[in-house]
Structures are given as structure tokens and as C-alpha cells.
N, C-alpha and C positions, 0 to 999 in steps of 0.2 A: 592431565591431572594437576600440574602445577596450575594451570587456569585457576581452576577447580579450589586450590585450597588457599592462592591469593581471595577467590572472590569470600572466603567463608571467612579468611582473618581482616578483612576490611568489614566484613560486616560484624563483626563482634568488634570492632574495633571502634566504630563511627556511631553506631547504634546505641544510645543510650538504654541501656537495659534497668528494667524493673528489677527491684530485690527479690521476686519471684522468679521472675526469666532469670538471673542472675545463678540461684539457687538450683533450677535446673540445668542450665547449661554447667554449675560445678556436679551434679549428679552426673553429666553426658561425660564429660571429661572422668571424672572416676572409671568408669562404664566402660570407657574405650581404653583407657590406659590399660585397667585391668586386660579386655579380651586382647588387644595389637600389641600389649608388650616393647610399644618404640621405647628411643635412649630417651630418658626427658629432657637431656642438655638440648636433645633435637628439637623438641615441641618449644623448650624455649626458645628457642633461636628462630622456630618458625613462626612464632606471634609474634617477636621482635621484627618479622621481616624479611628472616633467611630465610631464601627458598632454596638455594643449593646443594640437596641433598639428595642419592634415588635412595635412600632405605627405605625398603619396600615394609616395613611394621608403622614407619613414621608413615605412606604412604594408606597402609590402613586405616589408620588412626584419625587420619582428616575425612577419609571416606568416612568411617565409625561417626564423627563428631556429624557431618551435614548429612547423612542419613538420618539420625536422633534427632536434629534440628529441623529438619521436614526439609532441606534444600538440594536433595537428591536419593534418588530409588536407589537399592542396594547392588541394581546393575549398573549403577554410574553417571545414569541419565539425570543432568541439573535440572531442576525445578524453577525455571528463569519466574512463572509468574508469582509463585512461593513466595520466593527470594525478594520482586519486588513489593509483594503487600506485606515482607515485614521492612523496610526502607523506610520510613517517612517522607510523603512528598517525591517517591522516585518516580523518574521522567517526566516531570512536569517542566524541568527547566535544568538539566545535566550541565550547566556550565558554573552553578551554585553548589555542587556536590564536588 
């Protein structure tokens, strides 16, 4: 899971988002705070970077976020070709990313 919720805060993180995407991924983030109930000191901390944490509501919360986002089925299973046609340019040359 940790994999899992490094790869979803690198990609909102690197991804230049439209003020559309922007707009919905703040609608996904509403969405999932409301139903997982994590601490939000944790959600911040975990888009900062911290991944040190098993709370299992923070741990729904990211599952919440890349389900909503198309980058994983609600059984857990990642989305690897999803994931890279929203990338720009992913795998063409991994050593520029």
C-alpha cells in the first residue's frame, strides 16, 4: 500500500494539472475525507512526503483518492497503464523523469 500511495502523491505532484483536473481532484479529496475520516495532519504530512504512518482511515483515504482518480480498482489492483497515459511522455526515456 505504501507503494501504492507514493506512486499517487508523485503523480499529483509532478503532473501539471488543468484547473479542471485541479477542480476535480479538490471534489475527490472532499469525497474521501468525508467517507475515511483520516487525521488531516496525516494527509498533510503525506503529500509532504511522510509515509510513516499504518492508520488504516489515512490508508483508506489514498485507496478513496486513486480509485476516484482511475489509478486503481476498489480491490486494490493499480492501474499501471492508467497511471502512465496520464504521465506525459512516460517511458519513453525514465532517466529525464
Amino acid at each position: 500500500m505504501k507503494a501504492f500511495i507514493l506512486v499517487a502523491v508523485c503523480f499529483v505532484a509532478v503532473q501539471a494539472l488543468t484547473d479542471e483536473q485541479k477542480e476535480k481532484l479538490k471534489k475527490h479529496k472532499t469525497e474521501c475525507l468525508a467517507e475515511t475520516k483520516p487525521d488531516e495532519q496525516l494527509v498533510a504530512k503525506l503529500k509532504n512526503g511522510d509515509y510513516k504512518t499504518e492508520s488504516e482511515p489515512l490508508k483508506k483515504y489514498a485507496l478513496c483518492m486513486m480509485v476516484k482518480s482511475e489509478l486503481m480498482t476498489k480491490d486494490g489492483k493499480f492501474k499501471k497503464d492508467v497511471a502512465l497515459a496520464k504521465v506525459p511522455d512516460a517511458g519513453e526515456n525514465p532517466d529525464n523523469h
